[in-house]
gemmi code that builds the backbone of each chain (N, CA, C; Angstrom):
import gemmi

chains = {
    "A": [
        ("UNK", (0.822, -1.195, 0.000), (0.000, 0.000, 0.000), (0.864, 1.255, 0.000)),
        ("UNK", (2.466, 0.845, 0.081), (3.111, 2.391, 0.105), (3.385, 2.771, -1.251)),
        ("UNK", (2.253, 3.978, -1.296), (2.392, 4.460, -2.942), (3.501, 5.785, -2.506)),
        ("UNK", (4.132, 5.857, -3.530), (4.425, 7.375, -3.436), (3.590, 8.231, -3.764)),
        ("UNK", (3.977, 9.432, -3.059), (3.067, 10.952, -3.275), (3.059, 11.448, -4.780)),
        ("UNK", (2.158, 12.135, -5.215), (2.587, 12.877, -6.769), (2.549, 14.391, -5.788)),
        ("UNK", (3.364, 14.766, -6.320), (3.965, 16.303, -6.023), (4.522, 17.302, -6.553)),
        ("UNK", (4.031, 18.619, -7.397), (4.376, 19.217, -8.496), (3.770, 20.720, -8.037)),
        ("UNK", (4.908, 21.475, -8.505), (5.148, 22.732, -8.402), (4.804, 23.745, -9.750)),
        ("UNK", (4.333, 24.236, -10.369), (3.980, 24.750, -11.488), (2.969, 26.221, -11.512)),
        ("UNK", (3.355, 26.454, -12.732), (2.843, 28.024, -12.817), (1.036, 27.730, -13.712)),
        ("UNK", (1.285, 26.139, -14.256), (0.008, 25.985, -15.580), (-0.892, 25.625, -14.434)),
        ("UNK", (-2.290, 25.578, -14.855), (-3.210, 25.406, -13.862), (-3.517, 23.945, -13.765)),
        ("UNK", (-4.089, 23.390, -13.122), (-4.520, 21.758, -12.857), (-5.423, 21.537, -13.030)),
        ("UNK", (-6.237, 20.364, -13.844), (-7.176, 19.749, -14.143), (-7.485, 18.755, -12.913)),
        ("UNK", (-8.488, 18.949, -12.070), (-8.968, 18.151, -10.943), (-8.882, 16.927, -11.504)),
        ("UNK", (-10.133, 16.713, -12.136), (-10.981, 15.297, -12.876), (-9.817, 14.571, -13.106)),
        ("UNK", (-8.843, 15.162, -14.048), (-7.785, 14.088, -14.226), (-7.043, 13.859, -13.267)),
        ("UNK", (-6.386, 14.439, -12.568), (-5.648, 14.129, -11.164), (-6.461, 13.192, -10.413)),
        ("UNK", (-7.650, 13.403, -10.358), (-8.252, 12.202, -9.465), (-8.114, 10.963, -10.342)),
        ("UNK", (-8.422, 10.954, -11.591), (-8.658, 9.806, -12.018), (-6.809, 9.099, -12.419)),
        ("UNK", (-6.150, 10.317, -12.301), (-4.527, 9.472, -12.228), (-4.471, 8.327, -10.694)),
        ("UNK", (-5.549, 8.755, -9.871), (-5.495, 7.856, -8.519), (-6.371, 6.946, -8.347)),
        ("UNK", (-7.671, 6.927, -9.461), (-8.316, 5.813, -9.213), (-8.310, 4.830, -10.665)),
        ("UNK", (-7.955, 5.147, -11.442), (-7.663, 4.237, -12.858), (-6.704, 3.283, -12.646)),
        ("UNK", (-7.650, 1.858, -13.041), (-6.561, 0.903, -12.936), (-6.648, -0.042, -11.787)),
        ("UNK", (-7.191, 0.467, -10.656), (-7.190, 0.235, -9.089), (-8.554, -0.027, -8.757)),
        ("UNK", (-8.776, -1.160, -8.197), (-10.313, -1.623, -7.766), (-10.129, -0.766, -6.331)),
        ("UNK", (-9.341, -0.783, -5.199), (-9.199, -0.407, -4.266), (-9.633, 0.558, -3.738)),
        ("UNK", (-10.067, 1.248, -4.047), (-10.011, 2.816, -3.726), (-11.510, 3.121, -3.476)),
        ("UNK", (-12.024, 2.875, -2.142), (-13.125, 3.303, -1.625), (-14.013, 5.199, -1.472)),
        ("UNK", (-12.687, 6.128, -1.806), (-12.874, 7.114, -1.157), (-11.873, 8.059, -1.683)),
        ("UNK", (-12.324, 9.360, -2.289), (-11.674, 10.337, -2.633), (-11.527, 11.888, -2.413)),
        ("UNK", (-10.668, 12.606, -1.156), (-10.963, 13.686, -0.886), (-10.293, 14.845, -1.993)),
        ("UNK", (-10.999, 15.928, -2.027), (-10.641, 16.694, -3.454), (-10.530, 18.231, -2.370)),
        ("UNK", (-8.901, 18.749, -1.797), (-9.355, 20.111, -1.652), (-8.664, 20.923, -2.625)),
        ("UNK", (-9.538, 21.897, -2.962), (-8.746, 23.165, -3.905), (-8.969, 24.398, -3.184)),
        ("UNK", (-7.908, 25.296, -3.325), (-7.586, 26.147, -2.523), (-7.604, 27.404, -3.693)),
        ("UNK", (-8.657, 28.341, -3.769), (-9.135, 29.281, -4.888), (-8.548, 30.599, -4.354)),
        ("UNK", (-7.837, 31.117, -5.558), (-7.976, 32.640, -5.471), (-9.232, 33.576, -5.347)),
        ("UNK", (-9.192, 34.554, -4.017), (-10.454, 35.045, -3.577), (-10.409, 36.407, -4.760)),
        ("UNK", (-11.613, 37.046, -4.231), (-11.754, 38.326, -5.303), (-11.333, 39.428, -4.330)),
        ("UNK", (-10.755, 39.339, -2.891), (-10.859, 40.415, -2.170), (-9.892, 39.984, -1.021)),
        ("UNK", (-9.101, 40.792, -0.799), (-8.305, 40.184, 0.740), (-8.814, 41.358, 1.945)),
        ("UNK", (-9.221, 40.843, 3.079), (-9.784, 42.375, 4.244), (-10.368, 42.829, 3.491)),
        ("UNK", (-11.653, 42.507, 2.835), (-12.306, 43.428, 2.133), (-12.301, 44.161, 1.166)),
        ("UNK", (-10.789, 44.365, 1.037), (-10.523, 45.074, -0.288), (-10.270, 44.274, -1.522)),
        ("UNK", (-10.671, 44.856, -2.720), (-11.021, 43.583, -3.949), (-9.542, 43.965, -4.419)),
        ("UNK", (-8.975, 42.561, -4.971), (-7.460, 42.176, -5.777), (-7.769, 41.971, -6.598)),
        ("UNK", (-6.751, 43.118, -7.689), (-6.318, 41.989, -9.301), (-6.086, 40.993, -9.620)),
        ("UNK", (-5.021, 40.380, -8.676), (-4.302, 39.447, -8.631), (-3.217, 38.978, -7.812)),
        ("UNK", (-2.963, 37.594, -7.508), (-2.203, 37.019, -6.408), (-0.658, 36.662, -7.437)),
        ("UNK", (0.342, 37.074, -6.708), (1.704, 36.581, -7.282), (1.980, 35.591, -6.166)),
        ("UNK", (2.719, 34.301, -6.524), (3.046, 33.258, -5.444), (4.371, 33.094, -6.053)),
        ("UNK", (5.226, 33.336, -4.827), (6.855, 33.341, -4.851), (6.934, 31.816, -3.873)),
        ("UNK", (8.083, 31.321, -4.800), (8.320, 30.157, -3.851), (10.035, 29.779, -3.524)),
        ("UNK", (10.393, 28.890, -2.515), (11.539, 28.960, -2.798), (11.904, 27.240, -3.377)),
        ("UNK", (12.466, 27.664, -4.224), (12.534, 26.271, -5.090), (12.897, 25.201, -4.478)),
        ("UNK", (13.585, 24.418, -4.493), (14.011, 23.111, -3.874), (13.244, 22.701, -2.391)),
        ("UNK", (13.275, 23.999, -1.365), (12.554, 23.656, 0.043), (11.019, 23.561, -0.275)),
        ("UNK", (10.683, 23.807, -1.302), (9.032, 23.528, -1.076), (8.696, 22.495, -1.447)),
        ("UNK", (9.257, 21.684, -2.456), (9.119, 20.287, -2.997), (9.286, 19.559, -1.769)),
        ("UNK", (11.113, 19.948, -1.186), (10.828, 18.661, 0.379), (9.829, 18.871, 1.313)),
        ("UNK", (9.787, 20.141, 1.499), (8.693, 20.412, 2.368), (7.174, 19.754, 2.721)),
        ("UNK", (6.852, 19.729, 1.130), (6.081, 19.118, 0.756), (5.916, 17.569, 0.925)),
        ("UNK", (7.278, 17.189, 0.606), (7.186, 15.662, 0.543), (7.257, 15.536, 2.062)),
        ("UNK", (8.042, 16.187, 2.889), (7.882, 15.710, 3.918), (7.047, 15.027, 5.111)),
        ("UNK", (5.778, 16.418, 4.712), (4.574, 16.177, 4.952), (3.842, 15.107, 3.721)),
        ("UNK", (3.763, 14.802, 3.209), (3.045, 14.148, 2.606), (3.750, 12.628, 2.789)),
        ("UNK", (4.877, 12.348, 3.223), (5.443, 11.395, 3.893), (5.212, 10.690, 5.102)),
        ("UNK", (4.757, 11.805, 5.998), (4.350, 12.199, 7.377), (2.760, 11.398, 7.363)),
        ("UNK", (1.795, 11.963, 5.822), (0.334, 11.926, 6.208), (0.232, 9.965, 5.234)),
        ("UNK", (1.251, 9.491, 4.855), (1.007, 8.274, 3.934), (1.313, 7.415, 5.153)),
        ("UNK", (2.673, 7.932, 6.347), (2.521, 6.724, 7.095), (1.676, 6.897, 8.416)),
        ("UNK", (0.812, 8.238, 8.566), (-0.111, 8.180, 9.696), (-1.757, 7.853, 9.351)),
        ("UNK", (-1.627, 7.900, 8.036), (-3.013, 6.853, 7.337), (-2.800, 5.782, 6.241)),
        ("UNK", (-3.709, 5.063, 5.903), (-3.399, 4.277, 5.240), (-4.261, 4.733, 3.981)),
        ("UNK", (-3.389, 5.134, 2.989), (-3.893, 5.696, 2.166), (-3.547, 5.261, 0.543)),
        ("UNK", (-4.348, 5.459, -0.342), (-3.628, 4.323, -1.606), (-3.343, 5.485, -2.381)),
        ("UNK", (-2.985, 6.916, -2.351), (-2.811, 7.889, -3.299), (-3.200, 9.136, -2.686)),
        ("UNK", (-1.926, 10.267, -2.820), (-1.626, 11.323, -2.415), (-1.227, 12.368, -3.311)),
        ("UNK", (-1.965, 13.169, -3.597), (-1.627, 14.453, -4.769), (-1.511, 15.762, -4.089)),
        ("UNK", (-0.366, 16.382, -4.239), (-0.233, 17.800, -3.883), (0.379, 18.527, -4.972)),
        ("UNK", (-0.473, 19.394, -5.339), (-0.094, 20.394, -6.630), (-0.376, 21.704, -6.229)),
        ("UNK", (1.047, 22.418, -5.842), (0.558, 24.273, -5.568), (1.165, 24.490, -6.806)),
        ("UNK", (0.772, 25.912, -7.153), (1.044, 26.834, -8.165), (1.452, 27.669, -7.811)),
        ("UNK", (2.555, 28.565, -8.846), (3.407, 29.309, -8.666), (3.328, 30.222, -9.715)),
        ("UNK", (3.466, 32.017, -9.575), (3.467, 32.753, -10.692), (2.295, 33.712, -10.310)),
        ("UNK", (1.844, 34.303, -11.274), (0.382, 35.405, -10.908), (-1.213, 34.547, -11.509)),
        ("UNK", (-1.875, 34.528, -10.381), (-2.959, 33.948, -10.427), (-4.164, 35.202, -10.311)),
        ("UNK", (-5.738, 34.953, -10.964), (-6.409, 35.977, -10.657), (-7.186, 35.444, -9.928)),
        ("UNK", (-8.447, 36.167, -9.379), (-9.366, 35.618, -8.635), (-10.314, 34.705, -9.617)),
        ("UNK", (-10.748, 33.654, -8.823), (-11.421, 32.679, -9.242), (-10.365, 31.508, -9.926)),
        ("UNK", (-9.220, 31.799, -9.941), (-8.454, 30.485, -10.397), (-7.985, 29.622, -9.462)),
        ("UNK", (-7.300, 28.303, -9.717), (-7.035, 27.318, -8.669), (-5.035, 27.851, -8.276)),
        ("UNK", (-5.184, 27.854, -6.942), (-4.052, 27.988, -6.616), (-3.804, 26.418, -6.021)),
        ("UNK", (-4.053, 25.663, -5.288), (-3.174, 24.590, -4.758), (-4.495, 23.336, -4.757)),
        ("UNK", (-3.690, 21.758, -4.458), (-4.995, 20.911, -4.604), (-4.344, 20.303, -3.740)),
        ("UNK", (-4.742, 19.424, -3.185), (-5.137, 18.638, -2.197), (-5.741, 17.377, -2.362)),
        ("UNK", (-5.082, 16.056, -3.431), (-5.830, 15.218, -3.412), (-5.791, 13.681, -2.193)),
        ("UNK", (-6.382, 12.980, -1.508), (-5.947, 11.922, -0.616), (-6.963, 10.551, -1.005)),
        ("UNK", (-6.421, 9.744, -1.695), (-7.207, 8.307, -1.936), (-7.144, 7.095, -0.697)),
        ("UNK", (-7.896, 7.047, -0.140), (-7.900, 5.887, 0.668), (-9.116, 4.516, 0.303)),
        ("UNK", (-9.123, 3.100, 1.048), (-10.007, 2.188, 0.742), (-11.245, 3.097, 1.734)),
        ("UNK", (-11.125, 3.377, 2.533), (-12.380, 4.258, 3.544), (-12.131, 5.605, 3.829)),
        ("UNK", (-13.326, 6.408, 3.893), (-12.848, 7.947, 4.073), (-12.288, 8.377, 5.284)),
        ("UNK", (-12.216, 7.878, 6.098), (-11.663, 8.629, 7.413), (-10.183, 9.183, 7.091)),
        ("UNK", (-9.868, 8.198, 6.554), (-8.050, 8.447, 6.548), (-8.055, 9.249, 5.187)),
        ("UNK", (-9.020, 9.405, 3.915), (-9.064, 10.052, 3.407), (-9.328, 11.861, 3.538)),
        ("UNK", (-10.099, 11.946, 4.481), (-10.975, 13.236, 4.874), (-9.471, 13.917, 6.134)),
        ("UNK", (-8.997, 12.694, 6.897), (-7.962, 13.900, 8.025), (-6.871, 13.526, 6.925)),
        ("UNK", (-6.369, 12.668, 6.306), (-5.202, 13.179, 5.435), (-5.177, 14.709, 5.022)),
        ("UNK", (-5.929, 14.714, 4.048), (-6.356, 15.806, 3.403), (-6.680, 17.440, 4.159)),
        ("UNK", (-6.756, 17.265, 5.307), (-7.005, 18.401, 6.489), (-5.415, 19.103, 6.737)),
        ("UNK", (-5.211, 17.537, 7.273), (-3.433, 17.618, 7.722), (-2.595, 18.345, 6.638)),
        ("UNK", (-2.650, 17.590, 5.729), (-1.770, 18.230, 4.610), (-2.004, 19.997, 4.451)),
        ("UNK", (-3.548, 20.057, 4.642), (-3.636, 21.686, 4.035), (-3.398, 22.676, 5.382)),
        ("UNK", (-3.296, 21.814, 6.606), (-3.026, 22.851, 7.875), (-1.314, 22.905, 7.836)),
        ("UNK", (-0.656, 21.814, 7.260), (0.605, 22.076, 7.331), (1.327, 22.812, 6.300)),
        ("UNK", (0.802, 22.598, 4.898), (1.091, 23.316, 3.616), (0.718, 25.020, 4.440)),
        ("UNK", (-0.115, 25.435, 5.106), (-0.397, 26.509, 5.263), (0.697, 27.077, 6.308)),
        ("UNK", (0.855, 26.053, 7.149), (2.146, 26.954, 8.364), (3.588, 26.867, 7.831)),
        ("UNK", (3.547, 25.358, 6.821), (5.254, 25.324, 6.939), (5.588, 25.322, 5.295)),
        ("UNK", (5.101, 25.337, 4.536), (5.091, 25.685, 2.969), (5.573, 27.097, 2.616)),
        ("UNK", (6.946, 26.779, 2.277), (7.652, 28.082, 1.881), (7.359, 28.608, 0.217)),
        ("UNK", (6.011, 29.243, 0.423), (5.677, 30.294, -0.600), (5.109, 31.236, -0.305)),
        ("UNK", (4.411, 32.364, -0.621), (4.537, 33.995, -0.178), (3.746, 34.522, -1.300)),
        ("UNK", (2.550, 35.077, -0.811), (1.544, 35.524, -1.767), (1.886, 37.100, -1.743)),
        ("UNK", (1.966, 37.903, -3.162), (2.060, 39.138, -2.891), (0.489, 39.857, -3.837)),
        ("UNK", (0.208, 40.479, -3.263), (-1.649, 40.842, -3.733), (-1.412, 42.336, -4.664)),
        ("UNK", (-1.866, 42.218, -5.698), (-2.051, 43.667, -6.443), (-3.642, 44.044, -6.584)),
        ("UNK", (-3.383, 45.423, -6.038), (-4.919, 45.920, -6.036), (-4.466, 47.737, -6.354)),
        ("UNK", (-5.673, 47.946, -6.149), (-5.618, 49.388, -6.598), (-4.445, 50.281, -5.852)),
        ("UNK", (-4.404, 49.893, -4.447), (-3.332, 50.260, -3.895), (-1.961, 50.397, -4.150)),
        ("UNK", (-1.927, 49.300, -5.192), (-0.796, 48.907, -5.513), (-0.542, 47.278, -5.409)),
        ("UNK", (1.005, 47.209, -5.073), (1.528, 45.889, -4.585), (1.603, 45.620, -3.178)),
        ("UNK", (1.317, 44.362, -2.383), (2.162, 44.505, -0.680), (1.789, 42.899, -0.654)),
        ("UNK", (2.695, 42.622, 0.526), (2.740, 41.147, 0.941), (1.905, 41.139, 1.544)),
        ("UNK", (0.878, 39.681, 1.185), (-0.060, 39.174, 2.108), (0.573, 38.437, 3.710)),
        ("UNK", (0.251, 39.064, 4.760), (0.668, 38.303, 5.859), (0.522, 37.518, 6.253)),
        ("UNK", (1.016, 36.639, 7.371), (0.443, 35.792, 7.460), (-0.290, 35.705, 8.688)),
        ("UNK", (-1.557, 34.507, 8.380), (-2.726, 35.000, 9.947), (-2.157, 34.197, 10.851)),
        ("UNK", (-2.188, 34.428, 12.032), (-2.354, 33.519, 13.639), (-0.921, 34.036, 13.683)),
        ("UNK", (-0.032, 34.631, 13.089), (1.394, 34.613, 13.762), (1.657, 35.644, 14.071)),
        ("UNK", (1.998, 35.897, 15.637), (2.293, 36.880, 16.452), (3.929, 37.552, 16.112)),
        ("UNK", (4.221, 38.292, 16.325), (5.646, 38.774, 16.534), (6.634, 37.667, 17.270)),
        ("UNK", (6.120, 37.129, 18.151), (7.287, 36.493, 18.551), (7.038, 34.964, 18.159)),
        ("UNK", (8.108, 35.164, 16.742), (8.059, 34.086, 15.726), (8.925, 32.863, 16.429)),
        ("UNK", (9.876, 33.266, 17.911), (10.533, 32.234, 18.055), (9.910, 30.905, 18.013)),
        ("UNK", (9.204, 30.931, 18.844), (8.210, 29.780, 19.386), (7.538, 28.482, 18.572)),
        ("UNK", (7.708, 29.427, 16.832), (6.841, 29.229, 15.689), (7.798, 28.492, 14.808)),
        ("UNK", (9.484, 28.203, 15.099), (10.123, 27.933, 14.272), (9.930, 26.202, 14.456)),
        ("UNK", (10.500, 25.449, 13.505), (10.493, 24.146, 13.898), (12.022, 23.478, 13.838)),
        ("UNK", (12.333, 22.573, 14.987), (13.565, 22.207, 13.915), (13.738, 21.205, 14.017)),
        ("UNK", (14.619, 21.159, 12.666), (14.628, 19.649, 11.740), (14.870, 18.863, 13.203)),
    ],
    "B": [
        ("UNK", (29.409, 30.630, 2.585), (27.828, 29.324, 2.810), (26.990, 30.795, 1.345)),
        ("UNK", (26.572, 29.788, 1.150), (25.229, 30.351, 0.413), (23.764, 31.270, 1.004)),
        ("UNK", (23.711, 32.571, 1.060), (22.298, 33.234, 1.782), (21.635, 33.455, 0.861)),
        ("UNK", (20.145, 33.169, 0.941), (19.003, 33.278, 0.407), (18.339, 34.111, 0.912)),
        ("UNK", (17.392, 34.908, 0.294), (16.480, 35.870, 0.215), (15.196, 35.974, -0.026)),
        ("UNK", (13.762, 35.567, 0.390), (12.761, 35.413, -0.385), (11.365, 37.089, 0.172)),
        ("UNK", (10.493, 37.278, -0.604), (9.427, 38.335, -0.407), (10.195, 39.433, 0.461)),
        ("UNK", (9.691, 40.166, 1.092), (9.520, 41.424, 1.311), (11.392, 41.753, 1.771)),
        ("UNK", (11.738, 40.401, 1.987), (13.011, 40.352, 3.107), (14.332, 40.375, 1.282)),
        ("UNK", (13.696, 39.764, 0.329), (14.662, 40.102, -0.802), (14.663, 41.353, -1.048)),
        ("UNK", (13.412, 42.254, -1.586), (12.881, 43.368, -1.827), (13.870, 44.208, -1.028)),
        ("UNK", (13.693, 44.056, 0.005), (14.108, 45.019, 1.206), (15.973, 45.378, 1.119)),
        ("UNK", (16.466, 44.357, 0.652), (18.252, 44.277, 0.435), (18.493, 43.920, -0.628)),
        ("UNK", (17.646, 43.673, -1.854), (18.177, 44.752, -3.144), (18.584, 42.863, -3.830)),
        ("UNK", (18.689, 42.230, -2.914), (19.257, 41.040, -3.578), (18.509, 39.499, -3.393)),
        ("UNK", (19.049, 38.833, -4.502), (17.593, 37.359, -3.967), (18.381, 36.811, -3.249)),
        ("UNK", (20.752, 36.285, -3.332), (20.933, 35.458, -2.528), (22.947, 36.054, -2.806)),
        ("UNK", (23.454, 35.366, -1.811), (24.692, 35.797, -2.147), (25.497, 34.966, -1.196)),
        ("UNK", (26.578, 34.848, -1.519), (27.736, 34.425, -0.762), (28.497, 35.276, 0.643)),
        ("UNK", (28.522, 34.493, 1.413), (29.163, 34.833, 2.400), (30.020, 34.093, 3.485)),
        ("UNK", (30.829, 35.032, 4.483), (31.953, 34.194, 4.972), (31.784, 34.901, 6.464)),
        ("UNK", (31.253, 34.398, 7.378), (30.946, 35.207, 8.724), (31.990, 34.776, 9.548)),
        ("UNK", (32.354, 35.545, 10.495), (33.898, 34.849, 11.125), (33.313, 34.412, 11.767)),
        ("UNK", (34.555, 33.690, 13.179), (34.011, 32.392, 13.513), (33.360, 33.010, 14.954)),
        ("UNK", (33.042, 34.055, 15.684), (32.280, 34.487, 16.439), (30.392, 34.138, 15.998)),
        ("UNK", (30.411, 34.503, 14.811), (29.062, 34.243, 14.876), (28.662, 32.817, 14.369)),
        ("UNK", (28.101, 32.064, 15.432), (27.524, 31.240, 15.514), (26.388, 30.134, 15.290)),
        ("UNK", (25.519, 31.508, 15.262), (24.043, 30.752, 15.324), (22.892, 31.747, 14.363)),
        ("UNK", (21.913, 31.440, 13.720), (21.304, 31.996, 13.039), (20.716, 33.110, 13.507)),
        ("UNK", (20.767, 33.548, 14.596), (20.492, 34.801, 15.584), (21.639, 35.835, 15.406)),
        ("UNK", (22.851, 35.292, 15.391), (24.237, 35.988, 15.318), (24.293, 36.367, 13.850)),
        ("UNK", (23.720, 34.908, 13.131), (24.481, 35.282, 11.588), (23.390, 36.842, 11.296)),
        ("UNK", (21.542, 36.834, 11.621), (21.016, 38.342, 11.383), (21.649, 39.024, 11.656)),
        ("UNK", (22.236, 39.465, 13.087), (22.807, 40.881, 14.107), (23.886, 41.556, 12.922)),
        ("UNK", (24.483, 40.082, 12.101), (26.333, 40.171, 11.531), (25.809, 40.690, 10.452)),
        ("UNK", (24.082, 40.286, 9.531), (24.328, 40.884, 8.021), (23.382, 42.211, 8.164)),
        ("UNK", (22.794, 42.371, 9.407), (22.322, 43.501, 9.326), (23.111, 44.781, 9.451)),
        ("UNK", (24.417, 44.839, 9.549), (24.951, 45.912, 10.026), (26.160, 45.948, 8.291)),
        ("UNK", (25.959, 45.285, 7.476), (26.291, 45.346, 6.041), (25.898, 46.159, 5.479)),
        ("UNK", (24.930, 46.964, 6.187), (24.368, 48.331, 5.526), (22.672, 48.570, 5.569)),
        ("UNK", (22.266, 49.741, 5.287), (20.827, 49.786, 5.529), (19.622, 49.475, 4.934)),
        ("UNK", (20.273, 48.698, 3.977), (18.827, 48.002, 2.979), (19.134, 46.432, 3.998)),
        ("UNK", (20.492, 45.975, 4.739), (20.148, 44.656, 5.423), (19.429, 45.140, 6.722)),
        ("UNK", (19.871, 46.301, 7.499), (19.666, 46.557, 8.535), (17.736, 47.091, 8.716)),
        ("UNK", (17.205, 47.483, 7.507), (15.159, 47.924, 7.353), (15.268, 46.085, 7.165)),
        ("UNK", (15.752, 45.032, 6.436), (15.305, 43.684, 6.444), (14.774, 43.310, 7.832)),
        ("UNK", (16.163, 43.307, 8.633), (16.312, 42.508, 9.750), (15.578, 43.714, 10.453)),
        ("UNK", (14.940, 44.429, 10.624), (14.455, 45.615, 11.780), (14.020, 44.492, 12.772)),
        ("UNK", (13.367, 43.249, 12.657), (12.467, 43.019, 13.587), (12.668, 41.351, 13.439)),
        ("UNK", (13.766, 41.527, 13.703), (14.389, 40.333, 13.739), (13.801, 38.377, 13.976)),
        ("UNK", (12.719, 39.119, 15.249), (11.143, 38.211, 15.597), (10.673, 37.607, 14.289)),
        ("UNK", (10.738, 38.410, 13.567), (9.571, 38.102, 11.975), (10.582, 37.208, 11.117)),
        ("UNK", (11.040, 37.193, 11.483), (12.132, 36.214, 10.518), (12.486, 34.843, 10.219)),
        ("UNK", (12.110, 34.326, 9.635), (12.264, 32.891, 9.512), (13.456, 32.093, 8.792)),
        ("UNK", (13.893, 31.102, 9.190), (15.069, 30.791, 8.582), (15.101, 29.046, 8.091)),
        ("UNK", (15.785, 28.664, 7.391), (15.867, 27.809, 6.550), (17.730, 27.365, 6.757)),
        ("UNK", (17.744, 25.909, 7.086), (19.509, 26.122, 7.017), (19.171, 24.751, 6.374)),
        ("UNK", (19.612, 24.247, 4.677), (19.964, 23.431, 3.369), (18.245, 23.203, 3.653)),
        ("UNK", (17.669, 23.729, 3.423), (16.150, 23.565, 2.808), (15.444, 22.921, 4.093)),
        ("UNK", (15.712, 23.079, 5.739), (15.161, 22.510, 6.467), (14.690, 23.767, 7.981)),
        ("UNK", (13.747, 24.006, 7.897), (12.991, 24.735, 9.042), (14.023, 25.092, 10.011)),
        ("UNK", (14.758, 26.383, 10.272), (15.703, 26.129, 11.888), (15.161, 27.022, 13.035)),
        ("UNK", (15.391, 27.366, 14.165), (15.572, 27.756, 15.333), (16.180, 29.386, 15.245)),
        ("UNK", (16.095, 30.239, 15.551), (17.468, 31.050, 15.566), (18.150, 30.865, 16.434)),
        ("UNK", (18.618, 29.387, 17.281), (19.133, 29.321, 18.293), (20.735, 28.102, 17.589)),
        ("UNK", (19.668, 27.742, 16.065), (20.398, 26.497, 15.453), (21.615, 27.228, 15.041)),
        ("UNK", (22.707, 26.088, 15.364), (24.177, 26.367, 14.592), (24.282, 26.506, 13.512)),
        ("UNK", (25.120, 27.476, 12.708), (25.174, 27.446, 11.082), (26.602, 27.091, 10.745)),
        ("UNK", (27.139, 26.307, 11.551), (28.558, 26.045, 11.023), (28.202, 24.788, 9.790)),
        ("UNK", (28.819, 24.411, 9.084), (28.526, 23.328, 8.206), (27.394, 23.502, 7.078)),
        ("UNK", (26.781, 24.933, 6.991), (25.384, 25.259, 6.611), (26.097, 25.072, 5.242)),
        ("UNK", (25.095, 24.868, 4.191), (25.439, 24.998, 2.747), (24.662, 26.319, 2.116)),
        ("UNK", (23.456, 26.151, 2.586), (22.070, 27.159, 2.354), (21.664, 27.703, 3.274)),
        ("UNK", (21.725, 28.868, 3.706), (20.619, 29.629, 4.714), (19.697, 30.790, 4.329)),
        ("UNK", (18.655, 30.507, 4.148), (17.568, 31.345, 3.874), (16.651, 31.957, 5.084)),
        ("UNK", (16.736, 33.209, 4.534), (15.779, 34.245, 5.096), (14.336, 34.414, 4.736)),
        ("UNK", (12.925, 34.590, 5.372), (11.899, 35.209, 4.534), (10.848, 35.206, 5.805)),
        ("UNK", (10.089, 36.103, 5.505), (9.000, 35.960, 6.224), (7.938, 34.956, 6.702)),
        ("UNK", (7.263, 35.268, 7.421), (6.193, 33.981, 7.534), (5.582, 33.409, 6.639)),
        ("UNK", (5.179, 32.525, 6.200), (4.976, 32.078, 5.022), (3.435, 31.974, 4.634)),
        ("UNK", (2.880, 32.264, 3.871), (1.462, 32.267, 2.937), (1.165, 31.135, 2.181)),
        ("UNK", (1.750, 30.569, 2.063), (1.023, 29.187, 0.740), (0.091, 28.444, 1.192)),
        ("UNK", (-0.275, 27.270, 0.125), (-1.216, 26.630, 0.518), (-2.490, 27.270, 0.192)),
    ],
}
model = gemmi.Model(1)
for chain_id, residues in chains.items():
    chain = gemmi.Chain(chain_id)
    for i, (resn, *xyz) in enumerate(residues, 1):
        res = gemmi.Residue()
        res.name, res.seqid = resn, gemmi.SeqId(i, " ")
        for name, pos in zip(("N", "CA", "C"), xyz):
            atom = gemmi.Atom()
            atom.name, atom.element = name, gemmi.Element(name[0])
            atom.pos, atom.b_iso = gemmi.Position(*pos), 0.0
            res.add_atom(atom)
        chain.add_residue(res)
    model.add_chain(chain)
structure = gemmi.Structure()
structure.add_model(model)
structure.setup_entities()
């Protein structure tokens, strides 16, 4: 049952339907399929955006990624794991990141899929910068206080 | 060792990554900020708030308490947004 993760970094956008069906074609197994996509909004605090730029840093986000997705294959039992963020300028209403988790039953399908997107969100080294009428500025990030010590992890 | 630069913290010092050679006083990823902030004042508005800073030593999450002797990569950047 240890599949490897699919894991891809890219600026082109992703076709759901097929990504899922790269995890269930072929395979009687597969009871259960969680699908999250993570959409560019039309507005950040209220104020409406042109558009999202996503800076990443190359090599650490792939492990990063795998790490966790390493993390969520051996704390469920799961037959297929897809993580696809995007990188580059996105507008509102397009897909920025997916989230796919195949298991034989949903449980391990439904918290895979949680896990992955609470950790892609704290420890996923990419950086949204928002253009709006204002101009340009970095989107911050929520729940983190100034005192980032606390917040670091180490290897 | 190799320094990296990413969002507001590249912007801010003019550069995405560069080479450097810190003597052997500074130690730890706390020391190596104090040492490149005083390189001048596009490092010194980076590092203002030293708290906000996140670091990376060869593509792995560190401490500012972690050693950087042996480092290959150390990256700087803010809190992070993805996902």
């Amino acid at each position: 049952m240890t599949t490897a993760a699919t894991i891809r970094i890219q600026e082109a956008d992703f076709d759901i339907a097929r990504e899922i069906a790269a995890l269930t074609s072929g395979r009687n197994d597969v009871g259960a399929v969680v699908t999250f996509s993570g959409i560019c909004r039309g507005s950040e605090n209220d104020e409406p955006i042109a558009a999202l730029t996503l800076e990443h840093y190359p090599g650490m986000a792939e492990a990063e990624i795998k790490r966790h997705a390493d993390e969520a294959m051996s704390r469920w039992p799961l037959t297929g794991l897809t993580v696809v963020h995007r990188v580059g300028r996105i507008t509102p209403g397009e897909n920025i990141v997916l989230v796919l988790a195949a298991s034989q039953h949903r449980q391990a399908a439904f918290q895979a899929a949680e896990f992955l997107m609470d950790y892609l969100k704290a420890n996923a080294p990419f950086w949204k910068r928002e253009e709006s009428q204002k101009g340009t500025s970095w989107i911050e990030a929520r729940g983190h206080d100034d005192d980032a010590a606390a917040r670091w992890t180490k290897s | 060792m190799k320094v990296k630069y990413f969002a507001w913290v590249r912007e801010r010092i003019g550069i995405a990554e560069e080479m450097v050679e810190p003597p052997a006083g500074v130690r730890t990823v706390d020391d190596l900020i104090g040492w490149l902030s005083k390189r001048g004042e596009t490092y010194a508005y980076a590092f203002e708030k030293p708290k906000v800073i996140r670091a990376a030593i060869d593509h792995t999450h560190v401490k500012p308490d972690a050693m950087i002797s042996g480092a290959r990569e150390i990256a700087f950047f803010p809190p992070m947004t993805g996902g």
